[in-house]
N, CA, C and O atoms as a printed pandas DataFrame, in Angstrom:
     atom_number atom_name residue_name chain_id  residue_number  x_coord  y_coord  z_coord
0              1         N          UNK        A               1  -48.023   -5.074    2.807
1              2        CA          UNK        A               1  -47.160   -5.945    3.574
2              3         C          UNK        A               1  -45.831   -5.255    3.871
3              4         O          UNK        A               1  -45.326   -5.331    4.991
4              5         N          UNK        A               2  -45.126   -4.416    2.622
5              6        CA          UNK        A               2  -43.975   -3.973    3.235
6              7         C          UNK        A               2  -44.314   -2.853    4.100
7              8         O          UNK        A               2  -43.700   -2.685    5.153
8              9         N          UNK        A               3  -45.073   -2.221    3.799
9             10        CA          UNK        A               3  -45.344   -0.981    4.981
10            11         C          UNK        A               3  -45.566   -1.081    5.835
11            12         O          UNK        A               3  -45.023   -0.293    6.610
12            13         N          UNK        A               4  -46.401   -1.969    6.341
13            14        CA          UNK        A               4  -46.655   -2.737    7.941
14            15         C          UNK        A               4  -45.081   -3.480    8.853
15            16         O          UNK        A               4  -44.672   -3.592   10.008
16            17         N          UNK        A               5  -44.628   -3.844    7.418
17            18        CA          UNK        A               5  -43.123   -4.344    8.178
18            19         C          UNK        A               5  -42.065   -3.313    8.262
19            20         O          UNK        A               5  -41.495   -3.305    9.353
20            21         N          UNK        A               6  -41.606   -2.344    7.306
21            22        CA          UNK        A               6  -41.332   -0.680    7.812
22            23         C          UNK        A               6  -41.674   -0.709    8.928
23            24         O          UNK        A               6  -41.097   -1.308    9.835
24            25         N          UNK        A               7  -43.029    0.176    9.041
25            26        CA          UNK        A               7  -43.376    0.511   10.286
26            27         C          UNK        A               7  -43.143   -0.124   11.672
27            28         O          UNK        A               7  -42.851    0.577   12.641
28            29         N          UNK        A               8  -43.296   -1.660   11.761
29            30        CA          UNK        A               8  -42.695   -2.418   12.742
30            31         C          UNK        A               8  -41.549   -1.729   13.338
31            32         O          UNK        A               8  -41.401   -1.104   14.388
32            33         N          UNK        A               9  -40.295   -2.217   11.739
33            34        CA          UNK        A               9  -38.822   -2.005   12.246
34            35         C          UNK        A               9  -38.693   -0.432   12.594
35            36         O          UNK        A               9  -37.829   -0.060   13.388
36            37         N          UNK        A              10  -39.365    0.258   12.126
37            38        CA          UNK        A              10  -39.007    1.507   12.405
38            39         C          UNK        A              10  -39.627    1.802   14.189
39            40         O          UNK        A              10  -38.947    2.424   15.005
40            41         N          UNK        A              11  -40.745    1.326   14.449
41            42        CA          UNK        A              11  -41.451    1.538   16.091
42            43         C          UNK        A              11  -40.256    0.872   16.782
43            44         O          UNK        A              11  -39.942    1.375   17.861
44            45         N          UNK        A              12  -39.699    0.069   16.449
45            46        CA          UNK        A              12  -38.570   -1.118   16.980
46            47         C          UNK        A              12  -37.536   -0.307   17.409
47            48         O          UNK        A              12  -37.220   -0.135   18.586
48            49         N          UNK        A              13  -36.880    0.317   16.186
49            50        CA          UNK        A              13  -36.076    1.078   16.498
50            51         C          UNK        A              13  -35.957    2.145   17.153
51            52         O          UNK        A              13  -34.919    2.652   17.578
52            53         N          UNK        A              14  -37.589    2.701   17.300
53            54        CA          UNK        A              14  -37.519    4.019   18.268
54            55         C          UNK        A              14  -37.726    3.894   19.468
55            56         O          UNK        A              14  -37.704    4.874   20.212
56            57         N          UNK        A              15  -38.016    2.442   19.981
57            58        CA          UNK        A              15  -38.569    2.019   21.048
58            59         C          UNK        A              15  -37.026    1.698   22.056
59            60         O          UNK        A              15  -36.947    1.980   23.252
60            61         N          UNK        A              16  -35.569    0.869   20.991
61            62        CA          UNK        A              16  -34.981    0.677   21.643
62            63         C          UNK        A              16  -34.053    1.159   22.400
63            64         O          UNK        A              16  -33.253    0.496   23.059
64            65         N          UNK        A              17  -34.134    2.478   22.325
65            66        CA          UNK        A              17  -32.927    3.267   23.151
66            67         C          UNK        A              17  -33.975    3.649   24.260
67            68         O          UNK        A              17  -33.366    4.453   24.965
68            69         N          UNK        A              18  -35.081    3.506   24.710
69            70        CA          UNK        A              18  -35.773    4.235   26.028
70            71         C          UNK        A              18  -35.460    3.179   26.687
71            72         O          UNK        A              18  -34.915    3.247   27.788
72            73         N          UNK        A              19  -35.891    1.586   25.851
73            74        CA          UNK        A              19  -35.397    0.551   26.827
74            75         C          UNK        A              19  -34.255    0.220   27.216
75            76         O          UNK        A              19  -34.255   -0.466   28.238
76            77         N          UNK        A              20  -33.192    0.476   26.735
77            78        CA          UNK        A              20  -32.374    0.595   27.190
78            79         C          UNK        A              20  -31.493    1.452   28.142
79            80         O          UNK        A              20  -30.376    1.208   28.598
80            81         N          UNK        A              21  -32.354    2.580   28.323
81            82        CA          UNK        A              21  -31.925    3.485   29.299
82            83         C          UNK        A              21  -32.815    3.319   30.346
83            84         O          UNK        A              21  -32.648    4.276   31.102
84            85         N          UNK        A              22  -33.773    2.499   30.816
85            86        CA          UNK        A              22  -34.331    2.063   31.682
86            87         C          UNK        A              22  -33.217    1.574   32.726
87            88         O          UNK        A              22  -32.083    1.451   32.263
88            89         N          UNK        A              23  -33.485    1.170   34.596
89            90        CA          UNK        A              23  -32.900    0.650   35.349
90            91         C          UNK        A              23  -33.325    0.813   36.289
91            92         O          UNK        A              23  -34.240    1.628   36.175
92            93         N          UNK        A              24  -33.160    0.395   37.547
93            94        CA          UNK        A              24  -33.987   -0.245   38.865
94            95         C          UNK        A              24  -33.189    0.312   39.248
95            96         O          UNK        A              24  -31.989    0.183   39.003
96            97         N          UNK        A              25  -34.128    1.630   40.473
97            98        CA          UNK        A              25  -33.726    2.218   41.117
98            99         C          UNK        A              25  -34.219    1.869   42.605
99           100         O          UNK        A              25  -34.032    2.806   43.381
100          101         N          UNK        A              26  -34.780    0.781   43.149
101          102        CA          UNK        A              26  -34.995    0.876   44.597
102          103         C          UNK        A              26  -34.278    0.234   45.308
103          104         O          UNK        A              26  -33.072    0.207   45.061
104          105         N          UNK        A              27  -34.782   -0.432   46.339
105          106        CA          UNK        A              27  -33.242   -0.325   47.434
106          107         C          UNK        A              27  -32.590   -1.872   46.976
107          108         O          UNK        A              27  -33.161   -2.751   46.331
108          109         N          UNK        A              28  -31.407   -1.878   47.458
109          110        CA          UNK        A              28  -30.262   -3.199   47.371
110          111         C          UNK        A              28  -30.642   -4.011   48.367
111          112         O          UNK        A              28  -31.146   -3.578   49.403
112          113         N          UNK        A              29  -30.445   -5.173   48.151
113          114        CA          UNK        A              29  -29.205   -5.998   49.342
114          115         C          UNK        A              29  -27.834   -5.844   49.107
115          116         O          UNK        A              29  -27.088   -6.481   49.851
116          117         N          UNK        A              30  -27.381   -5.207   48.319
117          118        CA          UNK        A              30  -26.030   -5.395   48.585
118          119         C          UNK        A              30  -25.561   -4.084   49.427
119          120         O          UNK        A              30  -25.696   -3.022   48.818
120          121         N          UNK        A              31  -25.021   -4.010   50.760
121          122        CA          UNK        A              31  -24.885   -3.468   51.466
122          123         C          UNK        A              31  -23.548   -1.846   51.215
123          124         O          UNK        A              31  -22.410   -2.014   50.776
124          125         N          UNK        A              32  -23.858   -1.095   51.436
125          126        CA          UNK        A              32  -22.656   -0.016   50.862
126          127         C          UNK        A              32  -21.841    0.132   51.857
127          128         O          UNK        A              32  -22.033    0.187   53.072
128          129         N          UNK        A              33  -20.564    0.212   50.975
129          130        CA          UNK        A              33  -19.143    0.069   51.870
130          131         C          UNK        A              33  -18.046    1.130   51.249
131          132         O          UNK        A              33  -17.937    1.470   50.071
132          133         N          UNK        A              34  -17.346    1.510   52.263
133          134        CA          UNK        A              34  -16.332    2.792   52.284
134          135         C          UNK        A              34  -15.327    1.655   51.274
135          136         O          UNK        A              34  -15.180    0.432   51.265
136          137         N          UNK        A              35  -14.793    2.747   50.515
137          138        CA          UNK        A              35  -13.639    2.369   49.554
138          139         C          UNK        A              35  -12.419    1.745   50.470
139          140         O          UNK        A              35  -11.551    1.042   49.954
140          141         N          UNK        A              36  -12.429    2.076   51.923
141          142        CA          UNK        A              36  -11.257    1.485   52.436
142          143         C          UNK        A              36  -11.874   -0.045   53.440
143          144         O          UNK        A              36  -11.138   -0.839   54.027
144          145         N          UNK        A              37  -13.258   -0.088   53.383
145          146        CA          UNK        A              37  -13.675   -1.074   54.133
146          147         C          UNK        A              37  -13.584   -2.152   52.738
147          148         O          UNK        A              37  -13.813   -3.316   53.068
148          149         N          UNK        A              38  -13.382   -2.023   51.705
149          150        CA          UNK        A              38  -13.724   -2.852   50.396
150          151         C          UNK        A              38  -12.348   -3.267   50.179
151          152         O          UNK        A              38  -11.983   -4.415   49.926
152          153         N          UNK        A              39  -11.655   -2.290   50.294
153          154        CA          UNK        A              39  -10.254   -2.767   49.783
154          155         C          UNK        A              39   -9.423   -3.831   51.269
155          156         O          UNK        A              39   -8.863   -4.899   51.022
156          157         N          UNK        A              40   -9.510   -3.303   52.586
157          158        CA          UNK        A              40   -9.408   -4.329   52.892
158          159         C          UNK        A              40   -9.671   -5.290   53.444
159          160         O          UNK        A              40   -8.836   -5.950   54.063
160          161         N          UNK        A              41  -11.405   -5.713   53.305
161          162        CA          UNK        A              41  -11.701   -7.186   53.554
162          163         C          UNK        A              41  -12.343   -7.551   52.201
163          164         O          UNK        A              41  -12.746   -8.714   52.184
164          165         N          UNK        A              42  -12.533   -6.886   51.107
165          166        CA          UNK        A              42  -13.459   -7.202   49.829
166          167         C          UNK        A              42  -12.827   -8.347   49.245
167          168         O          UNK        A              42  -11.680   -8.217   48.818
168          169         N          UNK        A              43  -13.407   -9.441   49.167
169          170        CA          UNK        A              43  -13.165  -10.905   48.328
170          171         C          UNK        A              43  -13.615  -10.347   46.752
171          172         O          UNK        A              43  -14.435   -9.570   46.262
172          173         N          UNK        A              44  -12.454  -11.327   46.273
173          174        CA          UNK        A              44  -13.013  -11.845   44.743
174          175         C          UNK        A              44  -13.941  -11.772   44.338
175          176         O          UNK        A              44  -14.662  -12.161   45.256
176          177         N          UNK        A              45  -14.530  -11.537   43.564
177          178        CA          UNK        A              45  -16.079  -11.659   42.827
178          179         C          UNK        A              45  -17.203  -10.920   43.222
179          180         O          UNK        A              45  -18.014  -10.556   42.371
180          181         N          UNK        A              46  -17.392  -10.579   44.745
181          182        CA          UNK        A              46  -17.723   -9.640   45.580
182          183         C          UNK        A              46  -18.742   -9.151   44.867
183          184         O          UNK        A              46  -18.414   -8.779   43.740
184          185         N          UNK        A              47  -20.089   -9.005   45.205
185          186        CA          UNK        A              47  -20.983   -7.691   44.793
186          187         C          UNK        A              47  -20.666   -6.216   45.726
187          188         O          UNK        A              47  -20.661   -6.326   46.952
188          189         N          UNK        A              48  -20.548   -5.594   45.437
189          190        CA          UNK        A              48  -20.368   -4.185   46.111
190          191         C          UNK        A              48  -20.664   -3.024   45.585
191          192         O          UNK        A              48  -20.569   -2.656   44.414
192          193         N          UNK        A              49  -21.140   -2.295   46.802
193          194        CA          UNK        A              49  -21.615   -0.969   46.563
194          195         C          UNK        A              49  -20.634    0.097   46.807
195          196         O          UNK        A              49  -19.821   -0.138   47.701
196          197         N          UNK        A              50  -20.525    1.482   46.052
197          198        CA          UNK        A              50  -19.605    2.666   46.972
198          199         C          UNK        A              50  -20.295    3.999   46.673
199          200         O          UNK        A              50  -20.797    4.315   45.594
200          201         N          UNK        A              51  -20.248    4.656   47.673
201          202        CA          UNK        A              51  -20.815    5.990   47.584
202          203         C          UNK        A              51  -19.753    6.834   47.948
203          204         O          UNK        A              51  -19.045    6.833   48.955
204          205         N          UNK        A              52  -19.771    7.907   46.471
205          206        CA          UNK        A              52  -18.291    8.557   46.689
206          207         C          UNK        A              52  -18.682    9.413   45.272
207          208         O          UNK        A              52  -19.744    9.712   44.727
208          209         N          UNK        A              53  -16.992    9.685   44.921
209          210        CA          UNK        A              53  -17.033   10.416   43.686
210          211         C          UNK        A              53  -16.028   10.116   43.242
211          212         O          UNK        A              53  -15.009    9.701   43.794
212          213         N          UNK        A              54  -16.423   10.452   41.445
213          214        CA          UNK        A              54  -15.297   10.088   40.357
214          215         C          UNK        A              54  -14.005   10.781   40.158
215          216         O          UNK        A              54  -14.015   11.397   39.092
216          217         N          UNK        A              55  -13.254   10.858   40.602
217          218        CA          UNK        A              55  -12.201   11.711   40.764
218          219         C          UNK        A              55  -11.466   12.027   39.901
219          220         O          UNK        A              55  -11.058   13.180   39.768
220          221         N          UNK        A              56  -10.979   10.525   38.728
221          222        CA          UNK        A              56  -10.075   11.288   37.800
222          223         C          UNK        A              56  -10.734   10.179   36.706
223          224         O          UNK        A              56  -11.268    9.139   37.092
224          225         N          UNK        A              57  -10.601   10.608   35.097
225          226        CA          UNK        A              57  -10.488    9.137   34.140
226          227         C          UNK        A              57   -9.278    9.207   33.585
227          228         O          UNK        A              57   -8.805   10.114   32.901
228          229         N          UNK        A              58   -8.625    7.809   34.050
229          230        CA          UNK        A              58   -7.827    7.487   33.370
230          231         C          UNK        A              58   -7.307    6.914   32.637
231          232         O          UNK        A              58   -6.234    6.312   32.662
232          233         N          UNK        A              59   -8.374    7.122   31.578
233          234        CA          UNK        A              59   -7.951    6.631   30.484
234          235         C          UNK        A              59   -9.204    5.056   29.983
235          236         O          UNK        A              59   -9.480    4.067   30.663
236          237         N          UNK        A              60   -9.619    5.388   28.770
237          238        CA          UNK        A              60  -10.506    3.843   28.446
238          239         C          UNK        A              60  -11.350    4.010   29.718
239          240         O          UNK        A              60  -11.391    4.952   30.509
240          241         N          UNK        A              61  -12.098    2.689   29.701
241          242        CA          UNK        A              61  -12.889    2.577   30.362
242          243         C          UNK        A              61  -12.510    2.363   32.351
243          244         O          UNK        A              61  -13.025    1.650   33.212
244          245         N          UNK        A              62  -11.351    3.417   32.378
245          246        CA          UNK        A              62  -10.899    3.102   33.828
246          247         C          UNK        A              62  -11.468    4.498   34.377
247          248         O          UNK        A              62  -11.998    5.348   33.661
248          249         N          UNK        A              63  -11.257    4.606   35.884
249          250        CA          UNK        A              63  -11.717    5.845   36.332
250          251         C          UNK        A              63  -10.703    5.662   37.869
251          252         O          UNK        A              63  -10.284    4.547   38.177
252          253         N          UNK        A              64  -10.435    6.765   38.638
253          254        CA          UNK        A              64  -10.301    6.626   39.825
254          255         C          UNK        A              64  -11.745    7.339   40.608
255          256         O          UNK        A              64  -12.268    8.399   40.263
256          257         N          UNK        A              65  -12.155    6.536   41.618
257          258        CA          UNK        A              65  -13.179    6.392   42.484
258          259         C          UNK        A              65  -12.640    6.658   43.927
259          260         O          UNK        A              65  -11.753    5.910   44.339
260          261         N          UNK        A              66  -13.206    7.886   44.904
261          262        CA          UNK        A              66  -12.810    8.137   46.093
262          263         C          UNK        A              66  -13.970    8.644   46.935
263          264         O          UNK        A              66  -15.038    9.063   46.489
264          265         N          UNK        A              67  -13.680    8.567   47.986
265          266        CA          UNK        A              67  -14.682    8.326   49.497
266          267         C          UNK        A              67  -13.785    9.626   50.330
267          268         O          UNK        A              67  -12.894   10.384   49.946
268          269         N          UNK        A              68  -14.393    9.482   51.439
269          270        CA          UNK        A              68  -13.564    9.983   52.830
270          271         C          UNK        A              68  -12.724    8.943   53.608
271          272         O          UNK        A              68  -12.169    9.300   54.647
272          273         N          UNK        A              69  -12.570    7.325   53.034
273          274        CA          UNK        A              69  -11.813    6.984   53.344
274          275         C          UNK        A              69  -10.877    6.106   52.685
275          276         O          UNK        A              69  -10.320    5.105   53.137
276          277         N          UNK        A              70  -10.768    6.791   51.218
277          278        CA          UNK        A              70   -9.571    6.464   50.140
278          279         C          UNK        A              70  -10.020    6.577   49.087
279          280         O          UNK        A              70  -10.941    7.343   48.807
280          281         N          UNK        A              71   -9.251    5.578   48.055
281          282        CA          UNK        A              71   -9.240    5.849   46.607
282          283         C          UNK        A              71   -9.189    4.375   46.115
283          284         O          UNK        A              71   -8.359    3.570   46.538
284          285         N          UNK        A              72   -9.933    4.146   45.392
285          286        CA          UNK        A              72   -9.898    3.073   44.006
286          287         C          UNK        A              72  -10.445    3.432   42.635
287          288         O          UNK        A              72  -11.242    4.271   42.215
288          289         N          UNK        A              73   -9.476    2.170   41.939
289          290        CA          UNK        A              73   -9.963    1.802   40.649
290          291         C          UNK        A              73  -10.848    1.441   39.836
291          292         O          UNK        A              73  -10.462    0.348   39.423
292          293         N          UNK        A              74  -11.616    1.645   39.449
293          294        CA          UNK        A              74  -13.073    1.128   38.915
294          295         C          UNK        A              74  -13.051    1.412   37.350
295          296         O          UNK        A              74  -12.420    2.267   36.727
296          297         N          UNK        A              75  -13.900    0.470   36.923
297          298        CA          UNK        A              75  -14.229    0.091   35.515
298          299         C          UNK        A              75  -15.327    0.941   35.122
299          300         O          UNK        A              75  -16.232    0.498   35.830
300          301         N          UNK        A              76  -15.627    1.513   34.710
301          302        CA          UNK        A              76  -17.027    2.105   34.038
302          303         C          UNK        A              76  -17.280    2.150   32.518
303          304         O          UNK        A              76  -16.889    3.058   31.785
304          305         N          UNK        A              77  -18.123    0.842   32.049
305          306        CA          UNK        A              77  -18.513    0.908   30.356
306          307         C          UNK        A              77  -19.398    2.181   30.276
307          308         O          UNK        A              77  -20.151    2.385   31.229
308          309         N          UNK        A              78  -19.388    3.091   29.201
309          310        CA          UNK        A              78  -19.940    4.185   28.870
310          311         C          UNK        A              78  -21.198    3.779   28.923
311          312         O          UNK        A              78  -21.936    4.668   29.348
312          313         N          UNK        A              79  -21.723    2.810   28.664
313          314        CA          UNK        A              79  -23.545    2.255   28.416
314          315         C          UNK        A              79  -23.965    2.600   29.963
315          316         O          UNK        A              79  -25.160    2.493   30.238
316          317         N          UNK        A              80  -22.965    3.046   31.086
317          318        CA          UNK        A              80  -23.437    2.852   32.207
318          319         C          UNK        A              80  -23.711    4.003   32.912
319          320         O          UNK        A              80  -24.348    4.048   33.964
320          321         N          UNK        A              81  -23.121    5.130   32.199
321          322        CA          UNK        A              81  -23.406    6.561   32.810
322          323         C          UNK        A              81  -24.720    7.100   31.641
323          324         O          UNK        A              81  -25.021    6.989   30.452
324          325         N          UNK        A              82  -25.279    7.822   33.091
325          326        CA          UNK        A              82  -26.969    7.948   32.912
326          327         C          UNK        A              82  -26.587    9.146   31.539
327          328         O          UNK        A              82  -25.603    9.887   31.542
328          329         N          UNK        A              83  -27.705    9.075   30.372
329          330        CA          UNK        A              83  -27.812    9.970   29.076
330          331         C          UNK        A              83  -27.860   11.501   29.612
331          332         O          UNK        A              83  -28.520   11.652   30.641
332          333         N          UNK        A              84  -27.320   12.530   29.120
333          334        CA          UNK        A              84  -27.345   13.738   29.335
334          335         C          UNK        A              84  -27.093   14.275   30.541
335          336         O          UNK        A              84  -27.367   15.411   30.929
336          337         N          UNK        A              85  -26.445   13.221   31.235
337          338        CA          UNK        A              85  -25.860   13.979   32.845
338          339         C          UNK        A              85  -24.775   14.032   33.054
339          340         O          UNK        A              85  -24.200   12.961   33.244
340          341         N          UNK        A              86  -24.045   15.214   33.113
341          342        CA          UNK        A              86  -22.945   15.199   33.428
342          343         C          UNK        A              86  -22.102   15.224   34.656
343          344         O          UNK        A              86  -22.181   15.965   35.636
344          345         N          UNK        A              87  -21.647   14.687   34.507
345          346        CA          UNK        A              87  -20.648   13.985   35.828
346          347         C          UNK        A              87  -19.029   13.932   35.766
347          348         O          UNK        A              87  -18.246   13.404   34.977
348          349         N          UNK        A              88  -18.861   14.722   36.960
349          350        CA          UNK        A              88  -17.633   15.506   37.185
350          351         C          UNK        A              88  -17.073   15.128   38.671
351          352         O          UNK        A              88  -17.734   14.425   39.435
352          353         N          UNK        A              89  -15.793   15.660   39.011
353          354        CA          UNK        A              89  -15.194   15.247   40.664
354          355         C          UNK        A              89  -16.209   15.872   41.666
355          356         O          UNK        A              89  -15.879   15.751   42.846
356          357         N          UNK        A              90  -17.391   16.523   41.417
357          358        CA          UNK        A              90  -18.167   17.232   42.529
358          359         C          UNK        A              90  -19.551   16.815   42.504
359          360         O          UNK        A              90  -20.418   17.349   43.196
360          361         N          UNK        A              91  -19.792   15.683   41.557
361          362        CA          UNK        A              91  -21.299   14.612   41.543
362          363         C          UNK        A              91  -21.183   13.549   42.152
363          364         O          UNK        A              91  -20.652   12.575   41.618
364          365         N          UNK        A              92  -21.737   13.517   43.603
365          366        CA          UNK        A              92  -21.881   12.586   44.458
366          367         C          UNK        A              92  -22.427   11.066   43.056
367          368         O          UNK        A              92  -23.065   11.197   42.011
368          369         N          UNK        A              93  -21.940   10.042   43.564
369          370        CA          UNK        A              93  -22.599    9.154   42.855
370          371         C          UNK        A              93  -22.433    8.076   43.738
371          372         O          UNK        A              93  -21.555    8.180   44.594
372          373         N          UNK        A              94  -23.361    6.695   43.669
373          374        CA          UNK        A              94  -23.197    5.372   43.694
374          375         C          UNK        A              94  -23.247    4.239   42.412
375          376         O          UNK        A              94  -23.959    4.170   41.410
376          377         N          UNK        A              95  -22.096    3.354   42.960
377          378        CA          UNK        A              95  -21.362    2.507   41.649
378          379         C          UNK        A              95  -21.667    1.441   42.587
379          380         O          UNK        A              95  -21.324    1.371   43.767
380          381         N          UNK        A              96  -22.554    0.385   41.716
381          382        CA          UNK        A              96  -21.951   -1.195   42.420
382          383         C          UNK        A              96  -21.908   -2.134   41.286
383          384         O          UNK        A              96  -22.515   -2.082   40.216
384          385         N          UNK        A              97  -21.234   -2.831   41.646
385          386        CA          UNK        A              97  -20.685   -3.930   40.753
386          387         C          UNK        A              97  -20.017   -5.020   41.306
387          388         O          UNK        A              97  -20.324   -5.619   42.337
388          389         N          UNK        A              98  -18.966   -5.266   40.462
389          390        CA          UNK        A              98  -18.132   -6.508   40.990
390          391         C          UNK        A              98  -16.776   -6.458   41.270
391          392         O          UNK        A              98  -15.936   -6.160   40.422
392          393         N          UNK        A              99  -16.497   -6.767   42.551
393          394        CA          UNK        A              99  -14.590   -6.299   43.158
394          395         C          UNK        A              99  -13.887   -7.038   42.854
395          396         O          UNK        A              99  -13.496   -7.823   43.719
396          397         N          UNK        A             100  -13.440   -7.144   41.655
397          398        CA          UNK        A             100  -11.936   -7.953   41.377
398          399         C          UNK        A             100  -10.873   -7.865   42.075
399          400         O          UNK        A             100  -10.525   -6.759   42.490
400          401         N          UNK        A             101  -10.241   -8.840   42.312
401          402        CA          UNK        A             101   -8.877   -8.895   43.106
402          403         C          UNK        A             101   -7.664   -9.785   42.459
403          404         O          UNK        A             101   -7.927  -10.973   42.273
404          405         N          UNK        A             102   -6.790   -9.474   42.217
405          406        CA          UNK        A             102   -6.010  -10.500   41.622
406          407         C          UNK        A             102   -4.897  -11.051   42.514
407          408         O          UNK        A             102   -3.839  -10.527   42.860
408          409         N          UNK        A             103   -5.202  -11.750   42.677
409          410        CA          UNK        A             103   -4.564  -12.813   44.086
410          411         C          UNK        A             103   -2.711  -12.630   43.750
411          412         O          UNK        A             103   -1.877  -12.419   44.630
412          413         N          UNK        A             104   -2.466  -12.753   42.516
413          414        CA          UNK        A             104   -1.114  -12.873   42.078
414          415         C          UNK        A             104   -0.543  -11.352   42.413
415          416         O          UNK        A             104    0.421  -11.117   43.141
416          417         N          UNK        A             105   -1.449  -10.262   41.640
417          418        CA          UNK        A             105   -0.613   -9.359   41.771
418          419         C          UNK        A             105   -0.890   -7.877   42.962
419          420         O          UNK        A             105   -0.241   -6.849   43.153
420          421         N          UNK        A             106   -2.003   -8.355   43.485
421          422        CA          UNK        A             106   -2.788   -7.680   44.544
422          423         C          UNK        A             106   -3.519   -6.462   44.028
423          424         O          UNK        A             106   -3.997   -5.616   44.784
424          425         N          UNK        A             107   -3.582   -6.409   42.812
425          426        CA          UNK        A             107   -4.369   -4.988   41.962
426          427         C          UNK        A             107   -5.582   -5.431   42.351
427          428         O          UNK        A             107   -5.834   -6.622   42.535
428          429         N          UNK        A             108   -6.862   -3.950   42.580
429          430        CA          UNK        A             108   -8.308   -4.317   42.590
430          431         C          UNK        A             108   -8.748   -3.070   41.935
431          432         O          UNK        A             108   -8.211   -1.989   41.696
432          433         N          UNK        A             109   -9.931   -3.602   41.723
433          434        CA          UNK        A             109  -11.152   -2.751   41.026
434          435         C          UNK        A             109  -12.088   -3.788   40.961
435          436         O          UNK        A             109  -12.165   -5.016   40.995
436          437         N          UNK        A             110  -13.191   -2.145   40.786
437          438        CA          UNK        A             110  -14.543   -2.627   40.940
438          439         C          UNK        A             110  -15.133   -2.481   39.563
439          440         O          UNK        A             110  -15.298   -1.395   39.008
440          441         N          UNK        A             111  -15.408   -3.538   39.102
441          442        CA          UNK        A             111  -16.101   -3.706   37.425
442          443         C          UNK        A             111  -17.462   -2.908   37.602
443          444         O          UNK        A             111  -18.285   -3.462   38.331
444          445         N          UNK        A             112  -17.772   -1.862   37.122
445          446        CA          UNK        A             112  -18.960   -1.088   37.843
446          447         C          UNK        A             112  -20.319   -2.060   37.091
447          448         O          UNK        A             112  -19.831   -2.708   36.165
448          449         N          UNK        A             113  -21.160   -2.210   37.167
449          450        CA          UNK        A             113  -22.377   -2.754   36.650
450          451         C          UNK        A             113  -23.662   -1.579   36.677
451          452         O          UNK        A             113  -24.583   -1.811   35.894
452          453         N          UNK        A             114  -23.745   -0.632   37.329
453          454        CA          UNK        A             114  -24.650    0.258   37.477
454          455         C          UNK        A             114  -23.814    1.495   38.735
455          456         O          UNK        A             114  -23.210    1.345   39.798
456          457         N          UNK        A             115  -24.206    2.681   37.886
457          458        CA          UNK        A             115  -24.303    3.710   38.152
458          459         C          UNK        A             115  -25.042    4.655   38.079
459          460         O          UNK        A             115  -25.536    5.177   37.079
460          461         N          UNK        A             116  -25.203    5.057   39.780
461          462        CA          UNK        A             116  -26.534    6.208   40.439
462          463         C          UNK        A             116  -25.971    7.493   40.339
463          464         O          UNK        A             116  -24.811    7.657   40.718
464          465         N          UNK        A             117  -26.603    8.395   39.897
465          466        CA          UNK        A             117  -26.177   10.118   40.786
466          467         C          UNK        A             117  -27.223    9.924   41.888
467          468         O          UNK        A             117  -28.351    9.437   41.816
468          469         N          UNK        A             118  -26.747   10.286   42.626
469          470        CA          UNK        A             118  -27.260   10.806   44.167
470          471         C          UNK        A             118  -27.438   12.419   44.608
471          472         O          UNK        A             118  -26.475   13.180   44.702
472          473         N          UNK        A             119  -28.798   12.803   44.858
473          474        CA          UNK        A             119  -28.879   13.908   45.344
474          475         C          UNK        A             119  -28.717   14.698   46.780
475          476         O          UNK        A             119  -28.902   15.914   46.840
């Protein structure tokens, strides 16, 4: 009995980091938009896409994010950049997530939810 339940927790445990690095890679509805088409008509809560590159981290879980037609702020939790790839200002990528806006103080960023490298 305990060895059968070992073995469980132990398959359990080796099982859960593949699933978790799993993610859906085929196409969106959510439509991709230039960092300067987002910033100025992108609403609150917003799902959005950007295809661009990571330009600087600054710091925690912030990053600056840029296009050919500007620059933003974006959120990126570490759980969200793909295992063993490294990613630098010259790895095309796509980020979509969610465009915060704060009505009071006009700051935005995009809470990233998933991140692509693009070839």
């Amino acid at each position: 009995m305990k060895k059968s339940t070992v073995a469980c927790t132990l398959a359990l445990a080796l099982a859960l980091p593949f699933a978790a690095s799993a993610q859906y890679s085929g196409p969106s509805t959510v439509p991709a938009l230039s960092v300067k088409q987002l910033l100025e008509t992108g609403q609150d809560d917003q799902h959005a896409t950007v295809r661009g590159f990571i330009v600087s981290h600054d710091g925690g879980e912030h990053y600056t994010f840029a296009d050919d037609t500007g620059r933003m702020r974006v959120e990126i939790d570490a759980k969200h950049f793909p295992p063993g790839v490294k990613i630098d200002d010259k790895v095309r990528v796509e980020l979509t997530g969610e465009f915060d806006k704060d009505r009071l103080t006009g700051k935005t960023e995009l809470d990233v939810k998933r991140l692509s490298v693009l070839r």
